[in-house]
C-alpha positions in Angstrom: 132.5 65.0 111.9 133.9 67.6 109.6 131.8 66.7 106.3 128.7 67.3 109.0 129.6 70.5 110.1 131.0 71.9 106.7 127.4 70.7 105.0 126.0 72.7 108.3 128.0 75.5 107.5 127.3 75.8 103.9 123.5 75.4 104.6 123.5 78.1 107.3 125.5 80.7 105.0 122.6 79.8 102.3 119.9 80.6 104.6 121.9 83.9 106.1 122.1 84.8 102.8 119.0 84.4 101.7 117.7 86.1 104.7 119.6 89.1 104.4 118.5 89.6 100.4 114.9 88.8 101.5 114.9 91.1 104.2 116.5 93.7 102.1 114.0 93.7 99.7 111.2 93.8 102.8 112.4 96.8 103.8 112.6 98.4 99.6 109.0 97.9 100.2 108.3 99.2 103.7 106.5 95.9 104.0 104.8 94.8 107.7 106.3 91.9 107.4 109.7 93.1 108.3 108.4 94.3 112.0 107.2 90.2 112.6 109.2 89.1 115.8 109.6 86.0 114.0 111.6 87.9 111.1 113.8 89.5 113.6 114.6 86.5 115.6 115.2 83.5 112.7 118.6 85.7 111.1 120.2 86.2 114.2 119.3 82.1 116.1 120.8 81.3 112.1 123.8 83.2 112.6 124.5 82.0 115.6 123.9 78.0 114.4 126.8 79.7 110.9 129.3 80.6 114.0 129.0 77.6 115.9 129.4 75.5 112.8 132.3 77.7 111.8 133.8 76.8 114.9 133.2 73.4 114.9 135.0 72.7 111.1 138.2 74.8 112.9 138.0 72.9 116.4 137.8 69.6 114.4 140.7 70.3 111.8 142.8 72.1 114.6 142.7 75.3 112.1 142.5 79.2 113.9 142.1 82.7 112.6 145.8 84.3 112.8 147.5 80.8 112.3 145.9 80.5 109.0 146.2 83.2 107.2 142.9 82.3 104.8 140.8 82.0 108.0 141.8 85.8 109.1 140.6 87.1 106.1 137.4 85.4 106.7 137.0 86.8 110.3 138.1 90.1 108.4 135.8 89.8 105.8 132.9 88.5 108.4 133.5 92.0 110.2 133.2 94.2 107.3 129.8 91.6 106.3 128.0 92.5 109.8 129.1 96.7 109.4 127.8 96.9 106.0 124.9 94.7 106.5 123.5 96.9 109.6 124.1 99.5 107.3 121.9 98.3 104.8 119.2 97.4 107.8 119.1 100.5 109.4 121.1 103.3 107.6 119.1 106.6 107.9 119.0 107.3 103.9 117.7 105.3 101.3 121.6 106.2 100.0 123.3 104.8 103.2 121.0 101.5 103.1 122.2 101.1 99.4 125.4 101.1 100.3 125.5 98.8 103.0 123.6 96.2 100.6 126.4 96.8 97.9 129.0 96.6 100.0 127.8 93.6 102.2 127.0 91.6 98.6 130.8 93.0 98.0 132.0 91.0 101.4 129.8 88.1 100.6 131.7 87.2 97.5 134.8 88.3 99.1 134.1 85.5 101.6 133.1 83.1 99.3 136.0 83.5 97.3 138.3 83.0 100.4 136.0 79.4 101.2 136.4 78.3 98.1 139.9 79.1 96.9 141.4 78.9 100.5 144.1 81.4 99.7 144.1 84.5 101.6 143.8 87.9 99.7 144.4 90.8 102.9 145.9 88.7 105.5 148.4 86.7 103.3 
């Protein structure tokens, strides 16, 4: 069961991602795109697949934020993600929304560091 939802995981993170960039970029270009319903539902029904999977990989290994000190910084880290990502979505200056996407690309590696390495960086 865990190899299912860790695969699940990593494909959801890959698509939230990928999202995020594309509808970074959308917005750059004050494309009509961005204002399709379909656009604004699709990130958040994928976010909410990355947080059950999430939850899934620590239900099945009997792992929890604040007894491991690796999956703290990764709540942490997911925290700081959202902030600077609505940032980037909907900051009122073209200087705000810069740093949001700088700062949630920051997070993003932070958190993929922290997957990877499993050692905890802020918490630890």
């Amino acid at each position: 069961m865990y190899t299912a939802f860790k695969h699940l995981h990593v494909l959801f993170v890959l698509i939230s991602i990928s999202l995020f960039l594309f509808r970074f970029v959308l917005q750059l270009r004050d494309s009509p795109l961005l204002k399709k319903k379909w656009l604004k539902i699709v990130p958040h029904v994928n976010d909410t697949l990355l947080l059950l999977s999430a939850v899934g990989i620590m239900v099945t290994l009997s792992m929890y934020p604040i007894q491991v000190p690796w999956l703290t910084d990764k709540v942490i880290g997911l925290i700081a993600y959202i902030g600077f990502g609505v940032l980037a979505m909907k900051g009122k200056t073209a200087g705000a929304r810069w740093l949001g996407f700088i700062g949630a690309l920051g997070w993003i590696a932070f958190l993929l560091h922290v997957a990877m390495s499993k050692q905890a960086l802020i918490a630890g």
